[in-house]
C-alpha positions as CSV (number, residue, x, y, z in Angstrom):
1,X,-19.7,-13.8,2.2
2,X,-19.6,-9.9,2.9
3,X,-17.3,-7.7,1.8
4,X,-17.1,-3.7,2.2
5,X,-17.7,-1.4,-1.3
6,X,-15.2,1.6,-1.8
7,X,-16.5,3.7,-4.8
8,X,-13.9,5.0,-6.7
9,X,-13.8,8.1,-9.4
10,X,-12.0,8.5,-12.5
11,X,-8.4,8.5,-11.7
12,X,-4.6,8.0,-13.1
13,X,-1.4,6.1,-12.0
14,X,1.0,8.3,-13.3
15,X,4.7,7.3,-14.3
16,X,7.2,9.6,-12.7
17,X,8.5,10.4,-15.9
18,X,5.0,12.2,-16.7
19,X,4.3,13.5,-13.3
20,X,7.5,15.7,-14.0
21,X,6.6,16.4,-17.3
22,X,3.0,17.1,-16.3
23,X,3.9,19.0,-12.9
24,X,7.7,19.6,-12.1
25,X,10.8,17.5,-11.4
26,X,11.0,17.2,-7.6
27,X,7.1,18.4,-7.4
28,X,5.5,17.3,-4.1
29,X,2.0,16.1,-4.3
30,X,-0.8,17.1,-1.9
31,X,-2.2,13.5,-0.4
32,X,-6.1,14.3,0.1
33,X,-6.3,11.2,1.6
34,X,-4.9,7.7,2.4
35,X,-7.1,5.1,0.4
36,X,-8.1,1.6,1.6
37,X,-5.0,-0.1,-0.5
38,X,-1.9,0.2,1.9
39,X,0.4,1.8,-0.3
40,X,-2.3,3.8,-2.7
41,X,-3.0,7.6,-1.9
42,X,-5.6,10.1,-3.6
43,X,-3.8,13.6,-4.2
44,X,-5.4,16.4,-4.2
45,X,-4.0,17.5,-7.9
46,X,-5.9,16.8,-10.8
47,X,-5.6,16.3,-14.7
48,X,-7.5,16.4,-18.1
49,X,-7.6,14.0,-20.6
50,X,-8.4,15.6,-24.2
51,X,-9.3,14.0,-27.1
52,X,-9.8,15.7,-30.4
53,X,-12.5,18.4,-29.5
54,X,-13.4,16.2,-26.1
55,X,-12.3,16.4,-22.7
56,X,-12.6,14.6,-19.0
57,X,-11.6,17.3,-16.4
58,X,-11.2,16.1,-13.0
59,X,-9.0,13.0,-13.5
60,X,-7.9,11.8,-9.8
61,X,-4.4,11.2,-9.6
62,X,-3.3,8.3,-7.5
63,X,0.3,7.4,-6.0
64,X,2.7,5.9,-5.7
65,X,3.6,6.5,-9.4
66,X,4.1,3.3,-11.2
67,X,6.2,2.2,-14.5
68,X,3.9,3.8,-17.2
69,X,0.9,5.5,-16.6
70,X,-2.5,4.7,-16.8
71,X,-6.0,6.2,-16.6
72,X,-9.4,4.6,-15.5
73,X,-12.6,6.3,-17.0
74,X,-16.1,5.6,-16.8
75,X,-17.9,3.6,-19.2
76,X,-20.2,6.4,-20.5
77,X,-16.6,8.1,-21.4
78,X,-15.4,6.0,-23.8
79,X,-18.3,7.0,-26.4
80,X,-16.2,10.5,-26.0
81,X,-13.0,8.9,-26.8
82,X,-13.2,5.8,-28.6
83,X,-13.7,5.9,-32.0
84,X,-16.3,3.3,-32.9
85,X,-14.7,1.8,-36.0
86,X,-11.8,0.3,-34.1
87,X,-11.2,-1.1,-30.6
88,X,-7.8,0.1,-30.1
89,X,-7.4,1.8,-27.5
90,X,-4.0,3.7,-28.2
91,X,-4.8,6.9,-29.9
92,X,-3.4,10.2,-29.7
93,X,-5.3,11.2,-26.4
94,X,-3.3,14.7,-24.2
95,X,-3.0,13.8,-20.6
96,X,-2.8,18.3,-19.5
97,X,-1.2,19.0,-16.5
98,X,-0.5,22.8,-14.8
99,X,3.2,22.9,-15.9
100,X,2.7,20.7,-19.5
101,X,1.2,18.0,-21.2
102,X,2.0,14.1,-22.5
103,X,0.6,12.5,-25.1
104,X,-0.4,9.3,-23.9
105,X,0.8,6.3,-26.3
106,X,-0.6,3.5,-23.3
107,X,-4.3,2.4,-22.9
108,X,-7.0,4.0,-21.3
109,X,-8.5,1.3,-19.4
110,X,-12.8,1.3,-18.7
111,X,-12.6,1.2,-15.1
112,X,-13.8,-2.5,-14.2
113,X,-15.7,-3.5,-11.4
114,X,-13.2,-6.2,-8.8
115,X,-12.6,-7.8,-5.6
116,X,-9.1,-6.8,-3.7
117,X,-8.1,-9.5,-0.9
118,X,-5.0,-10.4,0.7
119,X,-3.0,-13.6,0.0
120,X,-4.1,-15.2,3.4
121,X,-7.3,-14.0,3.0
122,X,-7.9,-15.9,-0.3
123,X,-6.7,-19.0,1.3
124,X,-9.2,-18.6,4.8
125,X,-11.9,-17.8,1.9
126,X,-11.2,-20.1,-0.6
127,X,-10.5,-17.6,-3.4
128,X,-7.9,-17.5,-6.4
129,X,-5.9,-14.8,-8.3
130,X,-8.6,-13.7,-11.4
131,X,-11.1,-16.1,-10.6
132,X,-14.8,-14.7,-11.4
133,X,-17.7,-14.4,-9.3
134,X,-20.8,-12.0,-8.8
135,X,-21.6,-9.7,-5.8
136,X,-25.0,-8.9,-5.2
137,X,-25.8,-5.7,-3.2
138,X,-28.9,-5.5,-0.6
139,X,-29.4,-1.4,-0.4
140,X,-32.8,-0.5,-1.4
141,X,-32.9,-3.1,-4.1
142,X,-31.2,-6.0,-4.8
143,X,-28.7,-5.5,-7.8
144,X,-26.3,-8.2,-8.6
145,X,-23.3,-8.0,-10.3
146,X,-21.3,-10.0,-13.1
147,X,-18.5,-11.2,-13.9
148,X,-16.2,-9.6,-11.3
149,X,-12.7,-10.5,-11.2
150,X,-10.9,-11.3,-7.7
151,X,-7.0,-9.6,-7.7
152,X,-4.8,-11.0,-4.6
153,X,-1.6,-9.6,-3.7
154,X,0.0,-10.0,-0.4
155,X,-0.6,-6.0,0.9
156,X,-4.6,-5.8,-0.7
157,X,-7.2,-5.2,2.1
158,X,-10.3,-6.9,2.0
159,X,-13.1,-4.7,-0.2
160,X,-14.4,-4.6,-3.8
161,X,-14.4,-1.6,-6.1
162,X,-16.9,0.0,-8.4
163,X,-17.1,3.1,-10.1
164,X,-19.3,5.8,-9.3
165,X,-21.6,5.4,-12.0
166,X,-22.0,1.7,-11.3
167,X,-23.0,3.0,-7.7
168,X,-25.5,5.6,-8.1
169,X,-26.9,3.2,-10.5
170,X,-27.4,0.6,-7.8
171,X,-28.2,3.3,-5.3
172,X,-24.8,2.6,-3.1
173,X,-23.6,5.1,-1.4
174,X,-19.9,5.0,1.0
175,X,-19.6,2.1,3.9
176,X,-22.6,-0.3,1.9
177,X,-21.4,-3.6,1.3
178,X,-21.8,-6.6,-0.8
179,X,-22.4,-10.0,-0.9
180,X,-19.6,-12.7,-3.0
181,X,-21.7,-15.3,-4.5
182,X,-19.0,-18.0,-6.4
């Protein structure tokens, strides 16, 4: 079965508590673009995450803001930020915004590649919430893909999601597409 790629870039789901820390109370955000997810929108505005004598400029903010906020890096980041003795984590890491900055005491997630469909599409597909399969991709070589989780809610649209390293790694570029294999 097919299914569309979107590539997605490091990015946060901020609470509004830190957006107005981070920004300003009754700040208005600057929607770059409407994203594939109904309700999800990329904002122009963008954060660094510091860590000790690190940092990751360019973090993507996405809305709608949720209960507590949460950033998705790249694998090859979390050599930057993770210290290697212990898998926690939760450690002191600065979220800096133009007005402020948060220290962030929720995880930093690794960005993991998944399938979004809807509810009725996992029934017409045969799918269910968190069940794994592999997608295999056909552009310029055949790479084929792991232990990738399916997420259903009842807005998702159709597509899976992979970070931009994953894709220049597999040579895909915007509008490729993949193939579910259960």
């Amino acid at each position: 079965m097919r299914v569309p790629i979107s590539i997605i870039d490091r990015h946060i789901h901020l609470s509004q508590i830190d957006a107005e820390k981070l920004f300003w109370a009754w700040y208005i955000f600057h929607i770059k673009k409407d994203l594939l997810q109904s309700q999800e929108k990329l904002c122009e505005e963008n954060l660094i995450l510091k860590w000790k004598n690190w940092e990751i400029k360019n973090i993507n903010v996405i809305l709608p803001f949720k209960k507590i906020s949460k950033v998705e890096i790249f694998e090859s980041d979390k050599e930057i930020l993770w210290n290697q003795s212990n898998d926690s984590y939760t450690y002191c890491w600065t979220l800096i915004g133009p007005k402020w900055s948060v220290y962030l005491n929720e995880w930093i997630h690794i960005f993991q590649p998944h399938i979004h469909m809807s509810v009725a599409q996992s029934k017409d597909f045969g799918f269910k919430n968190n069940q794994i399969v592999s997608v295999k991709t056909h552009w310029k070589e055949i790479w084929l893909l792991g232990n990738v989780k399916i997420r259903i809610k009842d807005y998702f649209e159709f597509d899976f999601h992979i970070d931009r390293e994953l894709a220049n790694q597999a040579w895909i570029q915007k509008w490729d597409w993949g193939e579910i294999l259960r």
